[in-house]
Biopython code that builds the backbone (N, CA, C, O; Angstrom):
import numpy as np
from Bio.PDB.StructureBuilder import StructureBuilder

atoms = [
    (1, "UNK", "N", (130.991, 99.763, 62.718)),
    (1, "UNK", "CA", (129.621, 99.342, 62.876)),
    (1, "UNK", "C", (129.313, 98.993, 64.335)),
    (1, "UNK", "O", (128.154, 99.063, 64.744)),
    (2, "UNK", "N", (130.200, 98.663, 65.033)),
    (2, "UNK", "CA", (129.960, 97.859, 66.573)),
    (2, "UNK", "C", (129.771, 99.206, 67.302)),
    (2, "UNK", "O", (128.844, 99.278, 68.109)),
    (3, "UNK", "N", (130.781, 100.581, 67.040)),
    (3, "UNK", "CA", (130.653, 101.285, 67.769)),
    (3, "UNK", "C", (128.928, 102.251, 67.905)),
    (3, "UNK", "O", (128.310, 102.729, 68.857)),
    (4, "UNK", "N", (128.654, 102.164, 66.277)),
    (4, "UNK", "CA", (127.628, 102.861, 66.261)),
    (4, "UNK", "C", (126.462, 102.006, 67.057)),
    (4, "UNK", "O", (125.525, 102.530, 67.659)),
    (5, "UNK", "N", (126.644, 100.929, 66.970)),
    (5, "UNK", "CA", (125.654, 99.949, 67.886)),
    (5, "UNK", "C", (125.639, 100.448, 69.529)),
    (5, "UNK", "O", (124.584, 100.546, 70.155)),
    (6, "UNK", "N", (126.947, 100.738, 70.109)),
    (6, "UNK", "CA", (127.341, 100.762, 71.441)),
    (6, "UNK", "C", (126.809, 101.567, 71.584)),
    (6, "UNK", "O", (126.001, 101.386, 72.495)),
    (7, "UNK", "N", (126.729, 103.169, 70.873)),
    (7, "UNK", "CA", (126.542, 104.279, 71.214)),
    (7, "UNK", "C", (124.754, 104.417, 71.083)),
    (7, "UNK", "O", (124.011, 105.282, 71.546)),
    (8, "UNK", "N", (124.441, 103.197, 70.264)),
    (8, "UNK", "CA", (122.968, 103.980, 70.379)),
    (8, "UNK", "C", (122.033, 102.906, 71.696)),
    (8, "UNK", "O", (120.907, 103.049, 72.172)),
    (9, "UNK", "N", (123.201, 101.768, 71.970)),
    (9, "UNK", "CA", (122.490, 101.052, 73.412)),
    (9, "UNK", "C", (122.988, 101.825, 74.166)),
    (9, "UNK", "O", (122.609, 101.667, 75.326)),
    (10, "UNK", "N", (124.129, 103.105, 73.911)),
    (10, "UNK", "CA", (123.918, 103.872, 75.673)),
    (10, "UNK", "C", (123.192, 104.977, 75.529)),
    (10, "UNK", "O", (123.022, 105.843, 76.387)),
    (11, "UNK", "N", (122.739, 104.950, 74.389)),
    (11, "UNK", "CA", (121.380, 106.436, 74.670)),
    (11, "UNK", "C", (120.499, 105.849, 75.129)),
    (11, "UNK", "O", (120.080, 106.221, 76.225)),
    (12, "UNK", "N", (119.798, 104.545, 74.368)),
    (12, "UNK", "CA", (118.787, 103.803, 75.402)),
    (12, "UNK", "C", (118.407, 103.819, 76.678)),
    (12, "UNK", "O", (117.408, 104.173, 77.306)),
    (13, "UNK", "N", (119.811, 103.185, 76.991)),
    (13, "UNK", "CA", (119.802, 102.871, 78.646)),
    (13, "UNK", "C", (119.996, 104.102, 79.451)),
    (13, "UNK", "O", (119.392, 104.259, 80.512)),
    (14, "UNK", "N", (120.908, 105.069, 78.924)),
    (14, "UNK", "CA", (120.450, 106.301, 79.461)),
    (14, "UNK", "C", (119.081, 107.184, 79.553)),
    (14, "UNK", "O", (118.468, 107.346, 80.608)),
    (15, "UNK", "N", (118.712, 107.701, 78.365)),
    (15, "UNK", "CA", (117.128, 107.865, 78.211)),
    (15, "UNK", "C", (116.427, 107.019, 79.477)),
    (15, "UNK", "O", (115.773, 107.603, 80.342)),
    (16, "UNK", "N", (116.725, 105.041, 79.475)),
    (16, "UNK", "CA", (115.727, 104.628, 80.356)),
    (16, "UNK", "C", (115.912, 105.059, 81.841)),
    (16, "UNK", "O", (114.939, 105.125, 82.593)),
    (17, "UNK", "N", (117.159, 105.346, 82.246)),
    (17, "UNK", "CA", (117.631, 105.312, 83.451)),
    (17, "UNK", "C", (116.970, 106.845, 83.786)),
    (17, "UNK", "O", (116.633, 106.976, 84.962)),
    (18, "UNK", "N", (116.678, 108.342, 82.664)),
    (18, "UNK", "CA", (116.396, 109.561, 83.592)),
    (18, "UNK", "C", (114.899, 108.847, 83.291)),
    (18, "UNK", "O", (114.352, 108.957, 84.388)),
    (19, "UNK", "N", (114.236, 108.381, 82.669)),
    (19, "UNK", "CA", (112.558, 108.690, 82.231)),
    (19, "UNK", "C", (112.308, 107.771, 83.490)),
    (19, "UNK", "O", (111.194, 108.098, 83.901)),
    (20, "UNK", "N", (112.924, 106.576, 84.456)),
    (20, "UNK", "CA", (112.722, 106.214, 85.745)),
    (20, "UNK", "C", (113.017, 107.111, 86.654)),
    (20, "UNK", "O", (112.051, 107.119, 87.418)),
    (21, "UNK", "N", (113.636, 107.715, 86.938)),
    (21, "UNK", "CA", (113.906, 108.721, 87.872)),
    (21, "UNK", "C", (112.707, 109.996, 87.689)),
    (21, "UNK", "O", (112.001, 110.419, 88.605)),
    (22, "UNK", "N", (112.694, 110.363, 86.587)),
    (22, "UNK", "CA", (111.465, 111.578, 86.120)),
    (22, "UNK", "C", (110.147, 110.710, 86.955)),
    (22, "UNK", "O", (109.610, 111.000, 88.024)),
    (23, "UNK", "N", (109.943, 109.848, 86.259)),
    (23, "UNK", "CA", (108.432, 109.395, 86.811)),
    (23, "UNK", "C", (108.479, 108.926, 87.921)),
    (23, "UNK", "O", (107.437, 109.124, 88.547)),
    (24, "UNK", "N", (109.405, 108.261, 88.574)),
    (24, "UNK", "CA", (108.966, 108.017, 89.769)),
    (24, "UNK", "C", (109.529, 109.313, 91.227)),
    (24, "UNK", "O", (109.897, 109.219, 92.397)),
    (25, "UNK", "N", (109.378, 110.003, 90.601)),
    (25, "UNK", "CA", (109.517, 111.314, 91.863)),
    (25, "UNK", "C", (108.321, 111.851, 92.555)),
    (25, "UNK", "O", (107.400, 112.321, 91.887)),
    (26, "UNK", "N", (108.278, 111.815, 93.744)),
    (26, "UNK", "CA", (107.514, 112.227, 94.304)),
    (26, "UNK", "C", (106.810, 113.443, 94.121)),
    (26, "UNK", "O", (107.351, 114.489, 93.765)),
    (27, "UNK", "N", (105.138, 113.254, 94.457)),
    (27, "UNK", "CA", (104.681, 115.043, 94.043)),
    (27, "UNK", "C", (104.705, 116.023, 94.983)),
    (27, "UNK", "O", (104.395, 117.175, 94.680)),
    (28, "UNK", "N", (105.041, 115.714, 96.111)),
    (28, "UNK", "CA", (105.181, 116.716, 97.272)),
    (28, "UNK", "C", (106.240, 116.123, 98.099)),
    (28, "UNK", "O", (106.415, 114.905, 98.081)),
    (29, "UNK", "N", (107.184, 117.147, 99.048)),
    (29, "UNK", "CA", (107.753, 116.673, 99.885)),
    (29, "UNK", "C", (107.770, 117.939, 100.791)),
    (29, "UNK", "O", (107.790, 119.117, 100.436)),
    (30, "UNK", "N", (107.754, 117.313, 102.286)),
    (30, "UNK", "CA", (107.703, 118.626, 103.081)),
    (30, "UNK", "C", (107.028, 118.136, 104.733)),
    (30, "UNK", "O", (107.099, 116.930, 104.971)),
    (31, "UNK", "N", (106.474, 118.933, 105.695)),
    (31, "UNK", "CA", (106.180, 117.810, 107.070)),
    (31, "UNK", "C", (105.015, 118.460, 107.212)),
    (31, "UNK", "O", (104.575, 119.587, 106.986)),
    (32, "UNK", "N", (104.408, 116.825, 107.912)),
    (32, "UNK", "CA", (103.362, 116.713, 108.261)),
    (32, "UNK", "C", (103.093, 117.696, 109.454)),
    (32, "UNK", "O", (103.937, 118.015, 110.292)),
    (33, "UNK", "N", (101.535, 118.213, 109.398)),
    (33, "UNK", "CA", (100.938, 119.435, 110.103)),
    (33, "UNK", "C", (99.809, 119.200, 110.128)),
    (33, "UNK", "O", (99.278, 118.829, 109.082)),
    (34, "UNK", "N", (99.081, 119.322, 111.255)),
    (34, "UNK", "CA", (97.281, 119.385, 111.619)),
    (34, "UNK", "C", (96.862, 118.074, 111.182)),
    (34, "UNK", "O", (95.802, 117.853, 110.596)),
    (35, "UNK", "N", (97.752, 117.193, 111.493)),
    (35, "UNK", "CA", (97.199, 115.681, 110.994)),
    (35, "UNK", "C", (95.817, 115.205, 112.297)),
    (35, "UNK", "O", (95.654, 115.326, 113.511)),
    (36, "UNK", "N", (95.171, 114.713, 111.280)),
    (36, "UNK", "CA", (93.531, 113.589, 112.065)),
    (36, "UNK", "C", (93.816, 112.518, 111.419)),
    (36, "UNK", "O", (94.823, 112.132, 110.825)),
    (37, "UNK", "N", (92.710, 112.050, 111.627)),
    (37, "UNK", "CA", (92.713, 110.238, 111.364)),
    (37, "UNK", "C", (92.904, 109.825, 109.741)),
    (37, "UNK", "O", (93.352, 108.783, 109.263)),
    (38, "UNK", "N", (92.471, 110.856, 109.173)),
    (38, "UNK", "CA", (92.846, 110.531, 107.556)),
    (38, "UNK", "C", (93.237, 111.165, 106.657)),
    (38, "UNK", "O", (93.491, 110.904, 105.481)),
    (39, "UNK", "N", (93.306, 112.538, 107.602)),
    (39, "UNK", "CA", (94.384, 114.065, 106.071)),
    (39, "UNK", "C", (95.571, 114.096, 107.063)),
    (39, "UNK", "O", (95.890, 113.245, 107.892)),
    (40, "UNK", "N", (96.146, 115.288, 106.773)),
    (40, "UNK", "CA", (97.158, 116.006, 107.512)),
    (40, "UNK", "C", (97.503, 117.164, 106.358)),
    (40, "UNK", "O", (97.414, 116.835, 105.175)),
    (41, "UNK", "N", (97.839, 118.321, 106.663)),
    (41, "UNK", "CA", (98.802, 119.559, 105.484)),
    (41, "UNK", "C", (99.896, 119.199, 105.317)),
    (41, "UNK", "O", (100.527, 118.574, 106.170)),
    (42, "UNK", "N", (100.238, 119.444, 104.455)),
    (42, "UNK", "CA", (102.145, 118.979, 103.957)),
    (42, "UNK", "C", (101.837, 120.698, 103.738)),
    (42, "UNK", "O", (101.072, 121.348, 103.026)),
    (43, "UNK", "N", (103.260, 121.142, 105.138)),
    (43, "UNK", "CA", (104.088, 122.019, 105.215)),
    (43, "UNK", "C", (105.332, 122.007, 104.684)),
    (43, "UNK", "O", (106.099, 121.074, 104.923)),
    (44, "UNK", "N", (105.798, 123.406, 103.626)),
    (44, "UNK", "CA", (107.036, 123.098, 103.451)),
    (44, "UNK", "C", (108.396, 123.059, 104.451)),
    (44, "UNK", "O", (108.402, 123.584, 105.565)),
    (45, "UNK", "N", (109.396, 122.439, 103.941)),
    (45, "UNK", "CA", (110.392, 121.813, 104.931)),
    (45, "UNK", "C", (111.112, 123.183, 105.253)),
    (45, "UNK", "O", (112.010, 122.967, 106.068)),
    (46, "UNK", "N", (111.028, 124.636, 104.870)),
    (46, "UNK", "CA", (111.876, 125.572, 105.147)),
    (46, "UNK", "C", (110.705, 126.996, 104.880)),
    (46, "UNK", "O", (110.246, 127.112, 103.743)),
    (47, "UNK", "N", (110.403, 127.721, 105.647)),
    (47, "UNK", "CA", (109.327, 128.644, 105.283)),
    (47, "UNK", "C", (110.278, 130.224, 105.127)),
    (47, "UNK", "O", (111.109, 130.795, 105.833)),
    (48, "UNK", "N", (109.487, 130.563, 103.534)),
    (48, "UNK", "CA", (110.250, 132.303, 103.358)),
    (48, "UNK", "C", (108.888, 133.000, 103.685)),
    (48, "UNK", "O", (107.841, 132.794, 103.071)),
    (49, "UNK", "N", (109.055, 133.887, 104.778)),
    (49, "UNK", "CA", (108.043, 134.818, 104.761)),
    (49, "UNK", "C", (107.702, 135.745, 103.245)),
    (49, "UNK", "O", (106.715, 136.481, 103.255)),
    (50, "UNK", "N", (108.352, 135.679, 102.293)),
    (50, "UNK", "CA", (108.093, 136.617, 101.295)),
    (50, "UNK", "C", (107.532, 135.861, 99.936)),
    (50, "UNK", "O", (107.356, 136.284, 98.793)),
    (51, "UNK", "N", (107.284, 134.298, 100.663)),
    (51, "UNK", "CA", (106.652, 133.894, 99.328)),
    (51, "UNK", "C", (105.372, 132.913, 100.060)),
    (51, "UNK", "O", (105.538, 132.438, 101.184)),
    (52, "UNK", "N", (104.308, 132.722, 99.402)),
    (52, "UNK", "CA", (102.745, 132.066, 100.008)),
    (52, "UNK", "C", (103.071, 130.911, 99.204)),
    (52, "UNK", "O", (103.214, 130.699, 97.999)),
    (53, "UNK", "N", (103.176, 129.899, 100.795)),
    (53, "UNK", "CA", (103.683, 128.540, 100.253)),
    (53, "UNK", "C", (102.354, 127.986, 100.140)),
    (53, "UNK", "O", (101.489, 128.313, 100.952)),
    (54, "UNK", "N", (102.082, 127.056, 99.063)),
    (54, "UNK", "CA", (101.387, 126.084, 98.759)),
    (54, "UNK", "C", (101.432, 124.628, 100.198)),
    (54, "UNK", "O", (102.251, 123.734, 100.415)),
    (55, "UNK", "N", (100.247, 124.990, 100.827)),
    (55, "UNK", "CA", (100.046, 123.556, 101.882)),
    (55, "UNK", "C", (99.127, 122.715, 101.721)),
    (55, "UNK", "O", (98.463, 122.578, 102.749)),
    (56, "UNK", "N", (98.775, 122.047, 100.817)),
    (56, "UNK", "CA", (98.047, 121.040, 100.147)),
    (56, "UNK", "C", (97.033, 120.063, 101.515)),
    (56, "UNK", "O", (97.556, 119.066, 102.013)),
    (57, "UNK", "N", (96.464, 120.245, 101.698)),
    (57, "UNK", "CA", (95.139, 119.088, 102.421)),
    (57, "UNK", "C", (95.398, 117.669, 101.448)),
    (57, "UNK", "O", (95.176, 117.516, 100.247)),
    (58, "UNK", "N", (95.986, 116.652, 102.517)),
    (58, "UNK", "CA", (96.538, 115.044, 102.006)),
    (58, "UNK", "C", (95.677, 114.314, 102.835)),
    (58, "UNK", "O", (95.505, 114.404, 104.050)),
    (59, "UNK", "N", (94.931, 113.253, 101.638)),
    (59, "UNK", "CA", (94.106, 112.718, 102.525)),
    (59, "UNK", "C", (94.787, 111.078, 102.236)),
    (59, "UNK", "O", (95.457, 110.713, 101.271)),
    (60, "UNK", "N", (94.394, 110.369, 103.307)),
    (60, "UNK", "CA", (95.179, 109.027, 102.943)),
    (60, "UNK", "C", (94.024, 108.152, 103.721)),
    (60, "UNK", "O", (93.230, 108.572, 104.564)),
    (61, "UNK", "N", (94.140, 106.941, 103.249)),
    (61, "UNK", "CA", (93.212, 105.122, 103.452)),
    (61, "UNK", "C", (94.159, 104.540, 103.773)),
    (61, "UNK", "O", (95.370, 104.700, 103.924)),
    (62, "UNK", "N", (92.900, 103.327, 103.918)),
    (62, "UNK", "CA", (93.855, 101.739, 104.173)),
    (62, "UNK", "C", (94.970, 101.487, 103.335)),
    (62, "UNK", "O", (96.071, 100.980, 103.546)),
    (63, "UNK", "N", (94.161, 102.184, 101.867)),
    (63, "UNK", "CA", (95.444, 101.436, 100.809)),
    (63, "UNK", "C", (96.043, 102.686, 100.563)),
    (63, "UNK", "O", (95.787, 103.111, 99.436)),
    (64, "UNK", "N", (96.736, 103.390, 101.231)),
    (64, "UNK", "CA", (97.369, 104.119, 101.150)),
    (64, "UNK", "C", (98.931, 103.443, 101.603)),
    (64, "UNK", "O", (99.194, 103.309, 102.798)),
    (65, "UNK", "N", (99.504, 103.208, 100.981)),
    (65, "UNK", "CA", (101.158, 102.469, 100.991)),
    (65, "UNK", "C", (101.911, 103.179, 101.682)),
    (65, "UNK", "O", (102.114, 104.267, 101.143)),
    (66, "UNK", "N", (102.664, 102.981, 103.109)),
    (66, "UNK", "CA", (103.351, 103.494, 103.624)),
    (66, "UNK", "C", (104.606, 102.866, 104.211)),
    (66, "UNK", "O", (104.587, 101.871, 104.936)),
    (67, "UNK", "N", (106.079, 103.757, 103.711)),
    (67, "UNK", "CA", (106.969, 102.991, 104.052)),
    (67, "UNK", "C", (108.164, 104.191, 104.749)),
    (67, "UNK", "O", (107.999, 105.378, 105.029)),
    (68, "UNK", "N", (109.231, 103.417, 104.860)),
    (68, "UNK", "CA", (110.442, 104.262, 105.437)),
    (68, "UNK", "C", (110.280, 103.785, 106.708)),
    (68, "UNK", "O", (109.998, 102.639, 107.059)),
    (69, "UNK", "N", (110.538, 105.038, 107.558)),
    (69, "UNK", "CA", (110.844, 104.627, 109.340)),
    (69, "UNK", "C", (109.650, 104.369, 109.692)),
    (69, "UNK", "O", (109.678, 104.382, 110.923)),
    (70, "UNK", "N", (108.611, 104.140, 109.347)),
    (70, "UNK", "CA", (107.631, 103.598, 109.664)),
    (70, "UNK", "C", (106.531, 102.321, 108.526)),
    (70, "UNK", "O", (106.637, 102.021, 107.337)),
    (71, "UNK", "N", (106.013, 102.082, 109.100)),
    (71, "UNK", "CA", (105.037, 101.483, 108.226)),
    (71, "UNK", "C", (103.386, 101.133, 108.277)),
    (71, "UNK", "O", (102.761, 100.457, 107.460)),
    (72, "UNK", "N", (102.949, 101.700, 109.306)),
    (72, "UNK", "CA", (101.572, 102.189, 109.378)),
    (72, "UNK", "C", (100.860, 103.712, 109.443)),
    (72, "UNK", "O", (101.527, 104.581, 110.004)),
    (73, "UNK", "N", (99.994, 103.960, 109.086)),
    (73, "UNK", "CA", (99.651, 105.358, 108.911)),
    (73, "UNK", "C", (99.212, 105.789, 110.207)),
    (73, "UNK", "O", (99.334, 106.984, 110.478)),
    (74, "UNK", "N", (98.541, 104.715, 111.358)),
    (74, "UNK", "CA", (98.790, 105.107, 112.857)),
    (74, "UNK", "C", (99.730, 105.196, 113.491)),
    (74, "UNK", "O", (99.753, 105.239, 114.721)),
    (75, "UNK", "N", (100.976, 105.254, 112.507)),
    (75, "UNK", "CA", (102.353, 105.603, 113.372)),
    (75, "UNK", "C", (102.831, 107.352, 112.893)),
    (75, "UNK", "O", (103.781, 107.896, 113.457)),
    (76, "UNK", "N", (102.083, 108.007, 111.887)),
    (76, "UNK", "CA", (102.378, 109.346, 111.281)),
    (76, "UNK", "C", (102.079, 110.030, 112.291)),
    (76, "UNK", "O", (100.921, 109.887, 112.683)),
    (77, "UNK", "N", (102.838, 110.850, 112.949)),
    (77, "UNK", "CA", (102.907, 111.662, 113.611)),
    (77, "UNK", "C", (103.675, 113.140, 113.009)),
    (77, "UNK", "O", (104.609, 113.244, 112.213)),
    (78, "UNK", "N", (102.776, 114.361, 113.825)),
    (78, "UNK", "CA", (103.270, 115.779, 112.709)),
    (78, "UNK", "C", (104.764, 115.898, 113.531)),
    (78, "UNK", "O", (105.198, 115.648, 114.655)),
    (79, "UNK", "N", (105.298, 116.479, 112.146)),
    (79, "UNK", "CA", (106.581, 117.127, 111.978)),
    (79, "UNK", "C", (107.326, 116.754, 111.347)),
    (79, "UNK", "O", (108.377, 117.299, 111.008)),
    (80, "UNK", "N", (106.671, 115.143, 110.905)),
    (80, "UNK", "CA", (107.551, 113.715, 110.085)),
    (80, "UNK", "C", (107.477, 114.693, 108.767)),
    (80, "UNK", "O", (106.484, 115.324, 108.407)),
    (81, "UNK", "N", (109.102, 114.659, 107.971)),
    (81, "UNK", "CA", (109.165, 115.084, 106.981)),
    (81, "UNK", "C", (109.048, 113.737, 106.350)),
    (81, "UNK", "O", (109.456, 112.641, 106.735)),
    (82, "UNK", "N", (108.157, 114.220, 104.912)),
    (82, "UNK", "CA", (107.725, 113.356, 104.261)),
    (82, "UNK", "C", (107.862, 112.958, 102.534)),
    (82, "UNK", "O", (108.241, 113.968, 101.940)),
    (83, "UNK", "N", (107.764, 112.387, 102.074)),
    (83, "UNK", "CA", (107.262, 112.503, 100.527)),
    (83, "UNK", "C", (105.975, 111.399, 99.968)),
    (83, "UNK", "O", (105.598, 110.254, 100.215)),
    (84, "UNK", "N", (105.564, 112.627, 98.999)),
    (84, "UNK", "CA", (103.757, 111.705, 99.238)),
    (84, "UNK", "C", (103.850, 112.046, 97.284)),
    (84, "UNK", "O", (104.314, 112.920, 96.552)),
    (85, "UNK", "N", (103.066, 110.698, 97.131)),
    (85, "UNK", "CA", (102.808, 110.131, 95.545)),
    (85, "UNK", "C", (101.363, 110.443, 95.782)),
    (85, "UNK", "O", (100.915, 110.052, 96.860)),
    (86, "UNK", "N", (100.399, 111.194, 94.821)),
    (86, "UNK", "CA", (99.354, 111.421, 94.842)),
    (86, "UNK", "C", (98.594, 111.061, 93.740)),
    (86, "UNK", "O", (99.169, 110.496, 92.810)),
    (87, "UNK", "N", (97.355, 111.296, 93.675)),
    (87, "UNK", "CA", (96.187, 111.380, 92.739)),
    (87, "UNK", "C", (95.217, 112.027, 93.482)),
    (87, "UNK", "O", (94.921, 112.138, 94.672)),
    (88, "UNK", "N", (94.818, 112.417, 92.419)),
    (88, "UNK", "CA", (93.325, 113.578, 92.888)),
    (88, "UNK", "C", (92.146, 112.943, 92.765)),
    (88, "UNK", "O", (91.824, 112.806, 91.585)),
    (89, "UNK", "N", (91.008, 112.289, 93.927)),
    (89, "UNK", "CA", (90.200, 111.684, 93.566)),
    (89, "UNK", "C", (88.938, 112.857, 94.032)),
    (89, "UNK", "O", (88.908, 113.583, 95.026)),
    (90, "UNK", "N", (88.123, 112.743, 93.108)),
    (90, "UNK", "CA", (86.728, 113.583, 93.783)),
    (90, "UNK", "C", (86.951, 115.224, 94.344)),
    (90, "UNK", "O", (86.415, 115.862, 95.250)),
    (91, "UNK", "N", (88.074, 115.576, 93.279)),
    (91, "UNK", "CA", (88.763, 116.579, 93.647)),
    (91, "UNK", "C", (89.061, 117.092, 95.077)),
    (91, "UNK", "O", (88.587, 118.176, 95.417)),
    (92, "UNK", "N", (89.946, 116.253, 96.072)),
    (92, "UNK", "CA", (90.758, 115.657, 96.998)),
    (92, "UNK", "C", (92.032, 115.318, 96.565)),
    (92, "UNK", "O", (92.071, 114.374, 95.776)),
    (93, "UNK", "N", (93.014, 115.804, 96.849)),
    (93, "UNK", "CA", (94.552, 114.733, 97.447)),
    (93, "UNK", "C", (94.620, 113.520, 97.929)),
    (93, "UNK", "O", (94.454, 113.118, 99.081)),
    (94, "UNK", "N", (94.887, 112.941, 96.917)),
    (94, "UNK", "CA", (94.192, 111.095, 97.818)),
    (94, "UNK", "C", (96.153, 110.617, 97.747)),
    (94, "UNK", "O", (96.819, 110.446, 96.726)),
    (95, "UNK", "N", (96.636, 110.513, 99.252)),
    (95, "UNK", "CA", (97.941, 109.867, 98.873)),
    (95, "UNK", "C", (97.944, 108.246, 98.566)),
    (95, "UNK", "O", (97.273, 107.331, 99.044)),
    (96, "UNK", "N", (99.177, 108.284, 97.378)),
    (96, "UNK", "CA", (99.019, 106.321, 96.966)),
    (96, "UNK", "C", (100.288, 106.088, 97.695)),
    (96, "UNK", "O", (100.493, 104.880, 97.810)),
    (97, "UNK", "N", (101.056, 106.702, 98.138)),
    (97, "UNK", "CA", (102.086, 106.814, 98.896)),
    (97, "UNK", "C", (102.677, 107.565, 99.883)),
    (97, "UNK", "O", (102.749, 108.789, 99.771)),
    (98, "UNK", "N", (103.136, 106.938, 100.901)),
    (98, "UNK", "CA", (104.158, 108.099, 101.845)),
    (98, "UNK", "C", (105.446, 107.642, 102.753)),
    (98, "UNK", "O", (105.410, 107.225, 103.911)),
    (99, "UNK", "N", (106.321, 107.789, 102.114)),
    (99, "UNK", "CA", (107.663, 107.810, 102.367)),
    (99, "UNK", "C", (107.829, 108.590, 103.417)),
    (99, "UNK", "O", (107.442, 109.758, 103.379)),
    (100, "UNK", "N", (108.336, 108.145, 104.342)),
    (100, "UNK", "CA", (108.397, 109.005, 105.723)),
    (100, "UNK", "C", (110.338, 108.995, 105.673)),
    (100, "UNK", "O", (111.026, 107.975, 105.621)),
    (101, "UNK", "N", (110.839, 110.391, 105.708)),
    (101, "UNK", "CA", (112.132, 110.292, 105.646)),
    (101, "UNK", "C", (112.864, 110.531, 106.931)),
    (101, "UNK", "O", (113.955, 109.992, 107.119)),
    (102, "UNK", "N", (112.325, 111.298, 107.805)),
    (102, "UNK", "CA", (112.567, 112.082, 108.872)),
    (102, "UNK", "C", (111.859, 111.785, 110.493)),
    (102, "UNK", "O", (110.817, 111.243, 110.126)),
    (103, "UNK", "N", (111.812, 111.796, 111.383)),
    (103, "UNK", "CA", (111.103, 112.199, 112.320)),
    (103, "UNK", "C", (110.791, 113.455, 112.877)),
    (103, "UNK", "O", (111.411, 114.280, 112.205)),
    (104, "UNK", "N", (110.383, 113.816, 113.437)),
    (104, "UNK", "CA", (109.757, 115.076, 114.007)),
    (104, "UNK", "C", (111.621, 115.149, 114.650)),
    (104, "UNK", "O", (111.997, 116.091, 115.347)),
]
sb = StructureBuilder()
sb.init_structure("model")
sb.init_model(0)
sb.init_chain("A")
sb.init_seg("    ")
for serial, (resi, resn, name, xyz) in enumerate(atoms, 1):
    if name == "N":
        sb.init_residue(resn, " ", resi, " ")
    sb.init_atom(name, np.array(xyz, "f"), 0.0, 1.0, " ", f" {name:<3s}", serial, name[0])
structure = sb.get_structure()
């Protein structure tokens, strides 16, 4: 009886441990390009001429949360490889996050 107990608290905690990892993954990762004061393109981090990469227009605010080697969005400078948590507002890329992993 104890074992069948053990085995079904480690499916639990397993189950909980990927469904945290699943959801909290980033929706884009890749470097910043043609950045202004409040978008920039997320370029991918390795380009194949034989496939049409997706470069998404990221727009980011005040409350746009920014962390890693930096921590203000007047410190993003292009080439910073990145990872960005999004939502689509007003059909826009609105980032709620950006993890800066890299520098130019």
């Amino acid at each position: 009886m104890k074992s069948r107990g053990l085995i079904i608290g480690m499916t639990i905690i397993i189950i909980a441990v990927l469904a945290f990892f699943l959801f909290s993954r980033a929706d884009y990762h890749g470097k910043i390009g043609d950045l202004t004061e409040s978008k920039f393109i997320l370029y991918p981090l390795e380009i194949n001429p034989e496939y049409e990469h997706f470069t998404p227009k990221v727009h980011f605010t005040d409350n746009t949360e920014i962390v890693g080697k930096i921590k203000t969005s007047k410190s993003l400078i292009e080439g910073q490889e990145v990872k960005v948590w999004t939502e689509e507002i007003e059909g826009k890329i609105v980032a709620k996050k950006i993890k800066v992993m890299k520098d130019s």
